[in-house]
N, C-alpha and C positions, 0 to 999 in steps of 0.2 A: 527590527528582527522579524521574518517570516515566519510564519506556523512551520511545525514540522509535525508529522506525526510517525510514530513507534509500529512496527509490524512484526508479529511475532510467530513465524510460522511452526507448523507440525514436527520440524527437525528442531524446534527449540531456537534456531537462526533468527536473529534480531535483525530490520533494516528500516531505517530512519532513510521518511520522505517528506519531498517537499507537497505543503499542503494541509490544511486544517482539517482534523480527522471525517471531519462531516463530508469534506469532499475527496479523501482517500474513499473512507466508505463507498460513497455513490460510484466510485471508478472502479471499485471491486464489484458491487452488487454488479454494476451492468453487464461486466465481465463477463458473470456467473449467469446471468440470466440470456445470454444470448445460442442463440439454436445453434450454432457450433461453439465446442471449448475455444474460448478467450482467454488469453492471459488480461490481467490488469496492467496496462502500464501507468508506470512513476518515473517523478526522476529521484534519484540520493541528494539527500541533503550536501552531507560531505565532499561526493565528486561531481555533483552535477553530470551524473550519465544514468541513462533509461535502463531501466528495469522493469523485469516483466514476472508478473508475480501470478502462479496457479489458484485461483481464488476455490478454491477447495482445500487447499492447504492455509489457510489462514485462520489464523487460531485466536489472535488478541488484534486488538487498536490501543493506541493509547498517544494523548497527547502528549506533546512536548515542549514547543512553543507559545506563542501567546495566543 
């Protein structure tokens, strides 16, 4: 089974991605620290399609998988 990890943004909207929180995180941080606004992309665990996540709007991480 893959890692998954739990994203829990500013609107309260939960979304589960592929990927062990540690390397959610580092795809967020980079995001955030780039001289122009970046989204973070992921993919969904559930559909396997890309998402793009406002890394100023992120509120929680949390594990989920192993």
């Amino acid at each position: 089974m893959a890692s998954t990890t739990e994203i829990t943004i500013v609107t309260g909207n939960l979304y589960r991605v592929e990927g062990d929180v540690k390397e959610v995180e580092r795809v967020i941080l980079d995001a955030a620290r780039g001289s122009i606004p970046e989204l973070a992309w992921l993919v969904e665990s559930d559909t396997g399609q890309a998402l793009g996540i406002n890394p100023e709007h992120v509120v929680t991480l949390r594990a989920i998988g192993p």
